[in-house]
N, CA, C and O of each residue as an XYZ file, in Angstrom:
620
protein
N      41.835    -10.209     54.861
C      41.235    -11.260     55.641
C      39.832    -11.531     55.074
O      38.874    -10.766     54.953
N      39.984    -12.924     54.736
C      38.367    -13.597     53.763
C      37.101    -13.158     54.804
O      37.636    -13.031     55.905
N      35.875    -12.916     54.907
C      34.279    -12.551     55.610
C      33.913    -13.402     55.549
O      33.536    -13.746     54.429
N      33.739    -14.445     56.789
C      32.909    -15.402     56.711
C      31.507    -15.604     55.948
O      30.745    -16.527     55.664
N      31.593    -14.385     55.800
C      29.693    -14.713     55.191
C      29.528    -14.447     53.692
O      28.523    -14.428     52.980
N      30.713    -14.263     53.456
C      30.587    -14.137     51.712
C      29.870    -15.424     50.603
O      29.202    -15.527     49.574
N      30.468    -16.145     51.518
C      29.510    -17.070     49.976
C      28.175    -17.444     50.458
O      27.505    -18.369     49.999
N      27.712    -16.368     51.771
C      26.130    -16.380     51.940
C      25.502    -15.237     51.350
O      24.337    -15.119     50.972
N      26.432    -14.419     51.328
C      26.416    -13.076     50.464
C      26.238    -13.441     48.685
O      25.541    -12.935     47.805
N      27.000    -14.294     48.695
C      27.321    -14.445     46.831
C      25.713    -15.330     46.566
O      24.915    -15.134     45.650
N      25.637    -16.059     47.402
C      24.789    -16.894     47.513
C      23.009    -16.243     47.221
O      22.021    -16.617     46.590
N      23.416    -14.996     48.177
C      22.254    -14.270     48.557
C      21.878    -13.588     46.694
O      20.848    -13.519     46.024
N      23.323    -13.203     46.449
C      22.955    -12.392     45.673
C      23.159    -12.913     44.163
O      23.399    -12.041     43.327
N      23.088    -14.197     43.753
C      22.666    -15.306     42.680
C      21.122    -15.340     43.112
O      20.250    -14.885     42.372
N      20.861    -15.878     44.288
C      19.580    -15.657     44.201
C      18.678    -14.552     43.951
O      17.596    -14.789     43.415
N      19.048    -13.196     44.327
C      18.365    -12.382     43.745
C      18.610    -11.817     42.305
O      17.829    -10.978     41.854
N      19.440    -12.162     41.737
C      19.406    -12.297     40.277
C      18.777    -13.130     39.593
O      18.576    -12.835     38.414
N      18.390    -14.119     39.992
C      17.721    -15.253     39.675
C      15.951    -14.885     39.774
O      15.185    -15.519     39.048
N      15.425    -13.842     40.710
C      14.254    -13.496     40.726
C      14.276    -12.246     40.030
O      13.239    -12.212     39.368
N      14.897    -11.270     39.860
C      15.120    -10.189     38.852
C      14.682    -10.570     37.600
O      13.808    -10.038     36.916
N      15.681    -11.989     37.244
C      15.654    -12.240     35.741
C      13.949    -12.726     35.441
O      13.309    -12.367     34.453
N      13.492    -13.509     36.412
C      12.025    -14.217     36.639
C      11.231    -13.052     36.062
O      10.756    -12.901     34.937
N      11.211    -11.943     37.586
C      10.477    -10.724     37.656
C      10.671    -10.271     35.767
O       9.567    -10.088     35.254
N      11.991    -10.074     34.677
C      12.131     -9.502     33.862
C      10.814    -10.626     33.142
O       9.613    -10.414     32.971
N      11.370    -11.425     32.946
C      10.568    -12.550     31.921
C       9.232    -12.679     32.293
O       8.635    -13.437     31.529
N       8.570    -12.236     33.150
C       6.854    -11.879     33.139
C       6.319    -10.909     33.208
O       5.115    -10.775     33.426
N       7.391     -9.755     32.973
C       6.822     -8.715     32.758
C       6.878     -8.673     31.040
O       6.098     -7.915     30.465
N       7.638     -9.345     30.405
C       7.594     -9.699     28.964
C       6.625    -10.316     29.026
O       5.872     -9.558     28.414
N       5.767    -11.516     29.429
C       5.054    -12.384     29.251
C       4.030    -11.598     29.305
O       3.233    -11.790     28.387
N       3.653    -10.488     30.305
C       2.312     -9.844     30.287
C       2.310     -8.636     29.265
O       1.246     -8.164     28.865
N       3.351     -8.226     28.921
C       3.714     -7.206     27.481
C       2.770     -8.090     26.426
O       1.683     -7.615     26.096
N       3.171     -9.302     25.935
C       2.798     -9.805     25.105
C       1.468    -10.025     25.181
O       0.587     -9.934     24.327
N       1.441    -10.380     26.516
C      -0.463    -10.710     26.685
C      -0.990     -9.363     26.687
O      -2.032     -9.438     26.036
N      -0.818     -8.142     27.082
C      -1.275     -7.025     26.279
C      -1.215     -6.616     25.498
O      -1.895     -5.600     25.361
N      -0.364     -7.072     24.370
C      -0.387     -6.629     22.579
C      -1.602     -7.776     22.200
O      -2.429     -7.593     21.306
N      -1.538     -9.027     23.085
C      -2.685     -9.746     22.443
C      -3.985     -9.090     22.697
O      -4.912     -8.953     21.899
N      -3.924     -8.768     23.731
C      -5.303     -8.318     24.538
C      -5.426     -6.929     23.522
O      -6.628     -6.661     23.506
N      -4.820     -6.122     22.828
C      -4.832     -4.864     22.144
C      -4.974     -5.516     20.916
O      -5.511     -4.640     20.238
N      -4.857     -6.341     20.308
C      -5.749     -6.675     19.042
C      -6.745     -7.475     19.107
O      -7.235     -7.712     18.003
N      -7.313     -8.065     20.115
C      -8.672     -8.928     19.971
C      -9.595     -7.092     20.120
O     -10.555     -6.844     19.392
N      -9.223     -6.366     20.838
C      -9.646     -5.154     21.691
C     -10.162     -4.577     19.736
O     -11.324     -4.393     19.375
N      -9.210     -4.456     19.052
C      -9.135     -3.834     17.703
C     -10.225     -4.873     17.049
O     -11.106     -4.203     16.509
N     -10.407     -5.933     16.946
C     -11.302     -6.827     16.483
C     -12.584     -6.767     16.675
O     -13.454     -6.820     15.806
N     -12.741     -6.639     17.977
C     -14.219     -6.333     18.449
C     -14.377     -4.942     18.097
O     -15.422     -4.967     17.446
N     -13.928     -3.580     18.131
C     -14.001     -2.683     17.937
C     -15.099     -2.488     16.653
O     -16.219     -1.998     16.509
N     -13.801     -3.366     15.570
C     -14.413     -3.503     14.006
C     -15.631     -4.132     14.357
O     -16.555     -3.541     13.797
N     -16.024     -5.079     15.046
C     -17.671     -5.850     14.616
C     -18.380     -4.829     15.412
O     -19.606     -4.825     15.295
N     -17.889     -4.043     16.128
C     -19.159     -3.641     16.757
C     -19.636     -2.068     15.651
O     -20.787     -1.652     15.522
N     -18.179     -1.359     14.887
C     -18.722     -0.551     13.751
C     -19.151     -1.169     12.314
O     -19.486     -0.524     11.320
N     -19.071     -2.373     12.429
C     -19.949     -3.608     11.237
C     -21.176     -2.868     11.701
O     -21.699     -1.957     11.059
N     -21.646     -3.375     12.993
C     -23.521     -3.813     13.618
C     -23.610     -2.396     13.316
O     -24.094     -2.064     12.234
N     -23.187     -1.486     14.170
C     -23.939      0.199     13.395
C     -23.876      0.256     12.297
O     -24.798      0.814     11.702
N     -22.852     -0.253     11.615
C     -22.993      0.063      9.876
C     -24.149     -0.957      9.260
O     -24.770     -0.748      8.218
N     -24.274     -1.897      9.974
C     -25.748     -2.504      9.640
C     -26.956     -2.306      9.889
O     -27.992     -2.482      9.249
N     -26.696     -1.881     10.984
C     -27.884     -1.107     11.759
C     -28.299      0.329     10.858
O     -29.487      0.326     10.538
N     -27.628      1.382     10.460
C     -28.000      2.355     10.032
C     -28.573      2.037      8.267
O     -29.137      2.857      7.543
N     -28.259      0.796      7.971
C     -28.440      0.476      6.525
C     -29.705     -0.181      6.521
O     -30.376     -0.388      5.510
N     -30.077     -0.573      7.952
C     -31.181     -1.478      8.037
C     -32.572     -0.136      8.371
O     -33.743     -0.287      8.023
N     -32.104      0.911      8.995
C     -32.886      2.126      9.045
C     -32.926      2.594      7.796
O     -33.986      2.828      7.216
N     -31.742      2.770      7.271
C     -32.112      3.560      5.503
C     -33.311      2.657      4.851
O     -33.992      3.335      4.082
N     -33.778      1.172      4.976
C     -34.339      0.528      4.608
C     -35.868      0.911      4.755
O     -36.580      1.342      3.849
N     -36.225      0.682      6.018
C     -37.412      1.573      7.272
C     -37.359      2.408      6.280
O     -37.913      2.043      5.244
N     -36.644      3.845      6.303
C     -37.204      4.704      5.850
C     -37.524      5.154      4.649
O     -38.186      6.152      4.362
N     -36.836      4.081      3.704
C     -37.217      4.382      2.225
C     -38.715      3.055      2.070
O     -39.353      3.169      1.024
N     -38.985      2.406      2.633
C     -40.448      1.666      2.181
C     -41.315      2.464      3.252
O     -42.539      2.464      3.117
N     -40.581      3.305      4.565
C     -42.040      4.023      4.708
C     -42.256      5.217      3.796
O     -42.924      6.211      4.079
N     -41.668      5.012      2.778
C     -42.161      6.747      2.020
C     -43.084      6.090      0.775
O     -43.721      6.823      0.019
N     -43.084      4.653      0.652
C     -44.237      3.784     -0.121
C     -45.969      3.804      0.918
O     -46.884      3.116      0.466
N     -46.102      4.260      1.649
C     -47.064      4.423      2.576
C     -47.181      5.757      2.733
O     -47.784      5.943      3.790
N     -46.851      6.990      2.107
C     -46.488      8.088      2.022
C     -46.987      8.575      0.749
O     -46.965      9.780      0.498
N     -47.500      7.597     -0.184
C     -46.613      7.824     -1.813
C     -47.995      8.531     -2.490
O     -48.039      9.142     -3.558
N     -49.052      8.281     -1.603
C     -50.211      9.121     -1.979
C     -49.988     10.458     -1.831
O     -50.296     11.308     -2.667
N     -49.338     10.707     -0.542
C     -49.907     12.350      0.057
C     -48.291     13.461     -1.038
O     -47.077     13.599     -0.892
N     -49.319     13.940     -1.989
C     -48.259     14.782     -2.864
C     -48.015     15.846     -1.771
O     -48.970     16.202     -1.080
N     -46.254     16.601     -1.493
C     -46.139     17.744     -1.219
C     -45.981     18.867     -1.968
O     -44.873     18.958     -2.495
N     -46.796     19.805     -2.192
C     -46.338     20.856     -3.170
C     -44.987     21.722     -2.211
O     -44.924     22.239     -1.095
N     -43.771     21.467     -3.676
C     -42.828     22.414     -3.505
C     -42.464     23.902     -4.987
O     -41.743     23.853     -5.983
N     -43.229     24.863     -4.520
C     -43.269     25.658     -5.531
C     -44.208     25.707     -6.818
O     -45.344     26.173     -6.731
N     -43.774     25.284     -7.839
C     -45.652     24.495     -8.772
C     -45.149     23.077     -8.836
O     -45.994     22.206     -9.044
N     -44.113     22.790     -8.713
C     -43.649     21.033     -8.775
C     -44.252     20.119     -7.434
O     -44.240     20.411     -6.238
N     -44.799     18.851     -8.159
C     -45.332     18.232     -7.095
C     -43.762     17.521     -6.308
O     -42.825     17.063     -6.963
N     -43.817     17.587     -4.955
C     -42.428     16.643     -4.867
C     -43.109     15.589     -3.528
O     -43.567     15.815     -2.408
N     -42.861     14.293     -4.414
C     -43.910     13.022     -3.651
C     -42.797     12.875     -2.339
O     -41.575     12.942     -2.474
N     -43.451     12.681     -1.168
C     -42.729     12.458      0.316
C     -41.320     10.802     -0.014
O     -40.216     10.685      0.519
N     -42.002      9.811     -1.055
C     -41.747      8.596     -1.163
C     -40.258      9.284     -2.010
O     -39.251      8.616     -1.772
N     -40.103     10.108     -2.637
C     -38.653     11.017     -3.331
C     -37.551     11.360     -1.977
O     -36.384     10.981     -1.881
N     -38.252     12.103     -1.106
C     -37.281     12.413      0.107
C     -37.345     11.165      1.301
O     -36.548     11.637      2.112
N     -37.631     10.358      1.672
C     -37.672      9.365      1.644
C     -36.733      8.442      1.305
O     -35.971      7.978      2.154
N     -36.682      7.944     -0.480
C     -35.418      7.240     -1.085
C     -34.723      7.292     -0.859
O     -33.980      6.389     -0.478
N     -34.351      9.380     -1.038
C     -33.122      9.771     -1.038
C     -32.278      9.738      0.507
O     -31.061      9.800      0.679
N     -33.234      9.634      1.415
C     -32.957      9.882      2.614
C     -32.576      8.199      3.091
O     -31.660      7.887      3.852
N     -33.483      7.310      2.462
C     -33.128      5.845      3.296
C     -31.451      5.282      2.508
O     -30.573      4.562      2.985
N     -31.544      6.008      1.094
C     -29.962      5.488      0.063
C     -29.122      6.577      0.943
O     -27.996      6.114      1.125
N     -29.219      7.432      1.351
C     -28.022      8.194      1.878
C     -27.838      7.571      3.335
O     -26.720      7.602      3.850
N     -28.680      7.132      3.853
C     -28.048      6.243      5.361
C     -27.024      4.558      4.790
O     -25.951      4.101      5.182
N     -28.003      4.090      3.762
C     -26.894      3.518      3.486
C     -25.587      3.488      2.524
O     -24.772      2.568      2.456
N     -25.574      4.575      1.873
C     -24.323      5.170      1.812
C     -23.577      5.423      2.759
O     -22.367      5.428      2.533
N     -23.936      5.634      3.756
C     -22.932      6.336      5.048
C     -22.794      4.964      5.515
O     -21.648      4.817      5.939
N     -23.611      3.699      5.633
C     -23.342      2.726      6.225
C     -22.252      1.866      5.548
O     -21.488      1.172      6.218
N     -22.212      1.916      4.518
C     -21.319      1.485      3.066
C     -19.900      2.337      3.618
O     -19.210      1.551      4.267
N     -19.465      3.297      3.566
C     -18.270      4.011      4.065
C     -17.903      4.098      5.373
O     -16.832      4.409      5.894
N     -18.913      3.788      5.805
C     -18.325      3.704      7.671
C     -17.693      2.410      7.786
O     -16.780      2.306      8.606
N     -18.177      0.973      6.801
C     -18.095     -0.322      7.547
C     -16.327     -0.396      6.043
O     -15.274     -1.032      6.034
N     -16.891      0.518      5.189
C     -14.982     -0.135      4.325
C     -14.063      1.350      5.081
O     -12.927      1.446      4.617
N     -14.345      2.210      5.907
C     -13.131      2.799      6.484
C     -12.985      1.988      7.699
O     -11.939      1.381      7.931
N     -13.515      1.973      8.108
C     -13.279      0.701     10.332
C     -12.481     -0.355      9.039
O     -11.268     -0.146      9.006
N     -12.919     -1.318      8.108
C     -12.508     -2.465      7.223
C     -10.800     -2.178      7.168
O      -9.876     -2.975      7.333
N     -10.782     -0.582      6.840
C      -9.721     -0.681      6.049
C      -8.365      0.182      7.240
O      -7.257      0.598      6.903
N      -8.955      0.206      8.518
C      -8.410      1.244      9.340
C      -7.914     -0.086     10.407
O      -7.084      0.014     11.311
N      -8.589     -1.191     10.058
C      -7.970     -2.347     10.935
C      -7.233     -3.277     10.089
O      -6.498     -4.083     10.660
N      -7.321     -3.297      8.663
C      -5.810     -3.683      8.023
C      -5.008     -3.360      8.183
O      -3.991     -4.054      8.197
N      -5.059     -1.795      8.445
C      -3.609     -0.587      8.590
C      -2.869     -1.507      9.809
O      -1.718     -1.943      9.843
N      -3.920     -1.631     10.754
C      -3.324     -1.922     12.487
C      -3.102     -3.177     12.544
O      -2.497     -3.574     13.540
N      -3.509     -4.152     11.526
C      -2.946     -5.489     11.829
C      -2.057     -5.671     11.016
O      -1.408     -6.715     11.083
N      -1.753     -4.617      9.928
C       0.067     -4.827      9.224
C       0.861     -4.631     10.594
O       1.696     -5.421     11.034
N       0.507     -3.591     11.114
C       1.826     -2.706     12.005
C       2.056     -3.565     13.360
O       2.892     -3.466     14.258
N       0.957     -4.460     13.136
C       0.733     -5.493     15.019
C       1.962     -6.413     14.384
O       3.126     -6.548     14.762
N       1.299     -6.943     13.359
C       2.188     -8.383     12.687
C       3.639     -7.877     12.322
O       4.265     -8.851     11.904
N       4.397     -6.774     12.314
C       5.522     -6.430     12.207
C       6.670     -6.472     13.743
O       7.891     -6.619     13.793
N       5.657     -6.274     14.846
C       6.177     -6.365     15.802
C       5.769     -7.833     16.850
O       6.498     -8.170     17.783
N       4.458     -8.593     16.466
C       3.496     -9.535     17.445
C       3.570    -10.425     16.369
O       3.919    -10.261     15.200
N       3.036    -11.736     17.208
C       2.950    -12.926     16.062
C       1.141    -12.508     16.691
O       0.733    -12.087     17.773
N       0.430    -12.888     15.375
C      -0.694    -12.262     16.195
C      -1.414    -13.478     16.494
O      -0.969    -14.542     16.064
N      -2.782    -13.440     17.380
C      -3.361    -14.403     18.696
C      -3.658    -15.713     17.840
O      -3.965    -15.628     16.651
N      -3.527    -17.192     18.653
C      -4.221    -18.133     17.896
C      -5.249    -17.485     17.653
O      -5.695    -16.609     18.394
N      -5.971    -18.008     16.090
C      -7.165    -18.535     15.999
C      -7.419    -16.802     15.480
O      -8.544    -16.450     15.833
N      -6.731    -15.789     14.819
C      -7.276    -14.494     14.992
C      -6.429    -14.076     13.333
O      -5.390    -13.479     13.053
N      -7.506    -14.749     12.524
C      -6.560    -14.417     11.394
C      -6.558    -12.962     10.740
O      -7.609    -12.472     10.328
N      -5.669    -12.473     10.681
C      -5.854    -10.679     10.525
C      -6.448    -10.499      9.136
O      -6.066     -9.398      8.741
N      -7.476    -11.288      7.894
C      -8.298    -11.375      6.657
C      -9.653    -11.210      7.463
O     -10.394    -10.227      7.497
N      -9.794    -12.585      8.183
C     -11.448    -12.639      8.911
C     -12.056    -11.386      9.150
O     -13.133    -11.103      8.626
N     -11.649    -10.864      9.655
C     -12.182     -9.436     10.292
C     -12.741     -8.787      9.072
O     -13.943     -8.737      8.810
N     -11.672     -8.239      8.267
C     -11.780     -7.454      7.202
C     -12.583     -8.192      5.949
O     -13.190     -7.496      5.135
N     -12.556     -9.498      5.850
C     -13.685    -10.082      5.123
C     -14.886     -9.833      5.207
O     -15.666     -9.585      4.287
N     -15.248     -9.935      7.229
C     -16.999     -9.448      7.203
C     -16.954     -8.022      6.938
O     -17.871     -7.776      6.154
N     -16.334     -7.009      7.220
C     -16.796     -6.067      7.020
C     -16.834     -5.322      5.014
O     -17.361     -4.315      4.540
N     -15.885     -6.599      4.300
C     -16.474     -6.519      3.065
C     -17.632     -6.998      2.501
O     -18.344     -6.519      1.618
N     -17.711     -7.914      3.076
C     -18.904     -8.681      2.710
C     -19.993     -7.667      3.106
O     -20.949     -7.698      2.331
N     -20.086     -6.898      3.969
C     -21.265     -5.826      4.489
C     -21.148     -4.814      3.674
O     -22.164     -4.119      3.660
N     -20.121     -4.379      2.835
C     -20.091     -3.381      2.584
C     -20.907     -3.862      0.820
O     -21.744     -3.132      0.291
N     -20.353     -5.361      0.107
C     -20.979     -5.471     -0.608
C     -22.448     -5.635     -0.789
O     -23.020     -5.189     -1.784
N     -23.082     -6.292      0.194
C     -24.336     -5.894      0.426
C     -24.650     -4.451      0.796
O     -25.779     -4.314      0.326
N     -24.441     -3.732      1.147
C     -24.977     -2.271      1.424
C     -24.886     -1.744     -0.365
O     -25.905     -1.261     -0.860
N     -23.781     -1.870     -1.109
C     -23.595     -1.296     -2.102
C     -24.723     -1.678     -3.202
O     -25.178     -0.931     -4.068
N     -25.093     -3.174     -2.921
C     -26.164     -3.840     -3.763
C     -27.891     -3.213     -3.163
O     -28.917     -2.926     -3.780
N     -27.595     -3.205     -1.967
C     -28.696     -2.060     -1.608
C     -28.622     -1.188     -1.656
O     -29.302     -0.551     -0.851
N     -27.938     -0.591     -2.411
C     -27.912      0.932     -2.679
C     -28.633      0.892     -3.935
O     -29.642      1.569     -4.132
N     -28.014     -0.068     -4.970
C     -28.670     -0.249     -6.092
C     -29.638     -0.253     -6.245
O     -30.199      0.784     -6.598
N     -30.167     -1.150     -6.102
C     -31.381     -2.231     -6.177
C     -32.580     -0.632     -5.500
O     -33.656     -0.536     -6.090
N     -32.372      0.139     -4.677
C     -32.943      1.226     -3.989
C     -33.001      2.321     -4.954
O     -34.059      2.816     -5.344
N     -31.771      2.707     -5.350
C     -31.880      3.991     -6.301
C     -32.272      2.935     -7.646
O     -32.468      3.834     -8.463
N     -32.491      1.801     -8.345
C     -32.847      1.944     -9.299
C     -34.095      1.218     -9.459
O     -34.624      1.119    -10.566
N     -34.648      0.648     -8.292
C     -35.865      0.236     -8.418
C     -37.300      1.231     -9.258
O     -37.234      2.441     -9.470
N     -38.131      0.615     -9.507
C     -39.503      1.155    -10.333
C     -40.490      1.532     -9.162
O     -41.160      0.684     -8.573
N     -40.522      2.993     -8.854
C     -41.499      3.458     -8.022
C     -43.011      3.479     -8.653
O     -43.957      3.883     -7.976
C-alpha cells in the first residue's frame, strides 16, 4: 500500500541533496580561496625577508663608513698595528654577505613553493610567480655589487 507522503518525502529529500551538493561546492570555493590566500601569505613573507635583507645590508653600510671616522685611532694587536676601519669593513661586508644569502635563499625557497602551488592551483590574478623572485634578485645583485665596490675600494 503506496504512503501518502512519499513524494513529499522524495521531494524533501531532492531538496536536501540539492543543499549538500551547494554546501559541497563552497566548501571547494573556500579551499581555493585558501590556497589563494596561502600564496599571496608566501609572497609577502618573501618581501618582508627582501626589507631585512636590505635592512641588514644597509647596516653593513653604517658600519663599514663608521670605521672611516675611526681610521685615526690605531689598535695595537700584538706588535701589528690593526686600524678599527679593518674590523669595521670586515664586519659591515660580512652583514652584507649574510644579506646577499638570506634574500637568494627566501628568492629561491619561494620558487620551490610556487612550482608545487602551480601543479595543483592556477595561481591568483595579477600574482605572477617571476615578480617576486625578480625583486629579490635584483637585491641580491645589488648587495653583491656592494660587496664589491666595499672589499675593493682604496682605504
Amino acid at each position: 500500500m503506496p504512503d501518502a507522503n512519499e513524494p513529499e518525502q522524495i521531494r524533501l529529500m531532492q531538496r536536501l541533496v540539492e543543499l549538500s551538493l551547494k554546501r559541497t561546492q563552497m566548501s571547494a570555493d573556500r579551499s581555493e580561496m585558501s590556497a589563494e590566500r596561502s600564496y599571496m601569505n608566501a609572497e609577502r613573507t618573501l618581501s618582508v625577508w627582501i626589507r631585512t635583507a636590505l635592512a641588514m645590508m644597509i647596516f653593513g653600510i653604517a658600519i663599514d663608513r663608521f670605521g672611516l671616522l675611526l681610521h685615526q685611532l690605531p689598535i695595537k694587536v700584538g706588535r701589528a698595528h690593526f686600524y678599527s676601519n679593518t674590523v669595521s669593513n670586515l664586519t659591515g661586508s660580512a652583514l652584507v654577505a649574510l644579506g646577499v644569502l638570506m634574500v637568494v635563499t627566501t628568492g629561491l625557497r619561494f620558487l620551490a613553493y610556487a612550482a608545487v602551488y602551480r601543479r595543483e592551483h592556477k595561481p591568483p590574478a595579477h600574482h605572477g610567480p617571476y615578480l617576486a623572485p625578480f625583486f629579490a634578485l635584483m637585491t641580491a645583485v645589488f648587495g653583491i655589487v656592494l660587496l664589491v665596490v666595499m672589499l675593493t675600494a682604496v682605504r
